[in-house]
N, C-alpha and C positions, 0 to 999 in steps of 0.2 A: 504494500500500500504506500501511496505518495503522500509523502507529506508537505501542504503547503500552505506558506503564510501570505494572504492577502493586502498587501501592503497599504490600506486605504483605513479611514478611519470614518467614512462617511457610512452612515447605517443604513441609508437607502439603499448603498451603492453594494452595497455586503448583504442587503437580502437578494437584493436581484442577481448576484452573481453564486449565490447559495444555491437559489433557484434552479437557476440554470445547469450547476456544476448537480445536483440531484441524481443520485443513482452509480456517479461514477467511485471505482475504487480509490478514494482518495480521505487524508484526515486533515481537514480544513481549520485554519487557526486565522486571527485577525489582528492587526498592530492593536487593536484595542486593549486586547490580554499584556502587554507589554507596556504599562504606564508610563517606564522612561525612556521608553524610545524619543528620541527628540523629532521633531515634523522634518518632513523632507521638502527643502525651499524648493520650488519649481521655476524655477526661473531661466527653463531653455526656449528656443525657436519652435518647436514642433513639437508635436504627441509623441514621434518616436522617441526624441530626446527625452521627454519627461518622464515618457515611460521608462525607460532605461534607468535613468538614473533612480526612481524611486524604487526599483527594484533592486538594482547593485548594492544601493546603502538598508535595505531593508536588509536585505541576505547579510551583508559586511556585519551588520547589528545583531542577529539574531542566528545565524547558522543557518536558517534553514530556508528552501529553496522559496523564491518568492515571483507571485505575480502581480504584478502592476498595470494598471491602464493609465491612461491618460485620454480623457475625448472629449468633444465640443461640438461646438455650432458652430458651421460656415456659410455663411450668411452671401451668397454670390452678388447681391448689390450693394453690399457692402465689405466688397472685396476682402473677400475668405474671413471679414469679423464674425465674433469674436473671437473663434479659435482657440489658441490654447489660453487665451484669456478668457473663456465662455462662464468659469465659476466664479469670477473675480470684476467680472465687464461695471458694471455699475459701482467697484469700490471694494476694497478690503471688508467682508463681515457684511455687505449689503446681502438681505434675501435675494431668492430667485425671483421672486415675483419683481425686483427692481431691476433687477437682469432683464425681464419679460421687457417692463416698461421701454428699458432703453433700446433694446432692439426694435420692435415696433413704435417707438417715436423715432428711430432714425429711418424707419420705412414707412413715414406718413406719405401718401401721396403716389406709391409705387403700385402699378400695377399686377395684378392675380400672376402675369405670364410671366413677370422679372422677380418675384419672390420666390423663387428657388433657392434652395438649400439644403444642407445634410448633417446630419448627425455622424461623426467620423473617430472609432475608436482605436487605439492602437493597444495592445497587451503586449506584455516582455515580460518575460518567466527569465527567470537568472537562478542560478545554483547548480550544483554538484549531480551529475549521472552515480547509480548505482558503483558504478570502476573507480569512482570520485573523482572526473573528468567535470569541469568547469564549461558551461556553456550559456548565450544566450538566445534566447527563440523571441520570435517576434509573430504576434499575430495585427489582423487588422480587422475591422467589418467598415460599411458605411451603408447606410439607410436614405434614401433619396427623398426630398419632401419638401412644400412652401409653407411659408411663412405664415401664418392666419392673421386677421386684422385684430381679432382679441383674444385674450384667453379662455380656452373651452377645455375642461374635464376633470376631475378630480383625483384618476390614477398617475400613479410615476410621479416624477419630481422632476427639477431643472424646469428646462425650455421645453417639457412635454407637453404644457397647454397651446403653446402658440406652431408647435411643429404640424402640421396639418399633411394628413397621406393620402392621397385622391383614390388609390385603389380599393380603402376600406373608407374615403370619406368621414376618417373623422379625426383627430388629433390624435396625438400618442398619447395623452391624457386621458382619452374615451374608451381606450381600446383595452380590453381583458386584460389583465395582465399574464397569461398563458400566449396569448397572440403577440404581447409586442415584446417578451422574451423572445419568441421565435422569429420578428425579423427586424429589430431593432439592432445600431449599429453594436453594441457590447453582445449582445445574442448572437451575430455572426464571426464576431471575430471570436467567443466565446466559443461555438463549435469547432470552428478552425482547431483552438486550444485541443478540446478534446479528443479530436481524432488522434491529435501529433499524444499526447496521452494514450490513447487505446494503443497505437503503434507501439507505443516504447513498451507498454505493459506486454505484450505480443512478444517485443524482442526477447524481454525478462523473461517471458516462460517458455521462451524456445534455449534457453543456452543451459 
């Protein structure tokens, strides 16, 4: 069984990846059980970056093998904002809902066809192979969707009330939450994860 620590501290973000991870042979831990961990400053360019490093200093801190995301909102007429700014866009400690606000007041006046955007997650798993070979894996997912003019729904969290998905017409907020594990961008790069999982489990019981 793998052992892994979820490098995040946000509780949403740790039930949905609980969720998600359901069923597989794995013993799942969160920095949360670790009081002194100190916060990991994100302060790179990109999800990959971010992801990386929250995961290298989680593992560095803890020994054990760690998965990290990092993902956001890319907002296409507002030129890929906020990105890996998407938790922080309206301010250090501001809710999401001022997150919301600010995105759709910088899209006042845009129209239905130019509010395209995505939700874009990256994952980075770091730690040690069974041989205790060092490695790290990188996954992705992204979820295609526009903008809504206000906020609609009460599941998920973040920028789910304003993400709007025209194939099930109705926000990520609205949507089951069994449905938008399964196609929301941390649900695909999530599977990703577990296939590269099932594989290596596979290797282990072949040797």
């Amino acid at each position: 069984m793998h052992t892994i620590i979820l490098a995040t501290a946000n509780k949403k973000k740790i039930e949905e990846i609980e969720e998600i991870l359901t069923g597989m042979s794995i013993e799942l831990h969160t920095t949360l059980e670790f009081p002194n961990l100190k916060d990991v400053v994100e302060d790179k360019e990109t999800f990959v970056e971010n992801a990386l490093k929250k995961a290298r200093e989680i593992y560095a801190a803890t020994g054990l093998n760690a998965l990290a995301d990092d993902s956001g909102l890319e907002v296409d007429a507002l030129d890929g904002r906020p990105g890996v700014y998407s938790a922080r866009y309206a301010g250090d400690g501001h809710p999401y809902a001022e997150n919301n606000k600010k995105v759709l007041g910088e899209l006042a006046g845009i129209s239905d066809e130019k509010r395209t955007a995505r939700f874009h997650c990256v994952l980075a798993y770091v730690g040690t192979d069974t041989e205790d070979k060092y490695f790290e894996q990188l996954f992705d997912g992204v979820c295609e969707g526009l903008i809504s003019h206000s906020p609609v729904g009460d599941f998920g969290f973040g920028y789910d009330p304003i993400f709007f998905i025209s194939e099930y017409g109705k926000t990520m907020a609205q949507l089951d939450p069994e449905v938008k594990n399964r196609i929301s961008h941390r649900g695909r790069a999530l599977e990703k994860f577990k296939e590269y999982l099932r594989a290596e489990q596979r290797a282990e019981g072949e040797k």
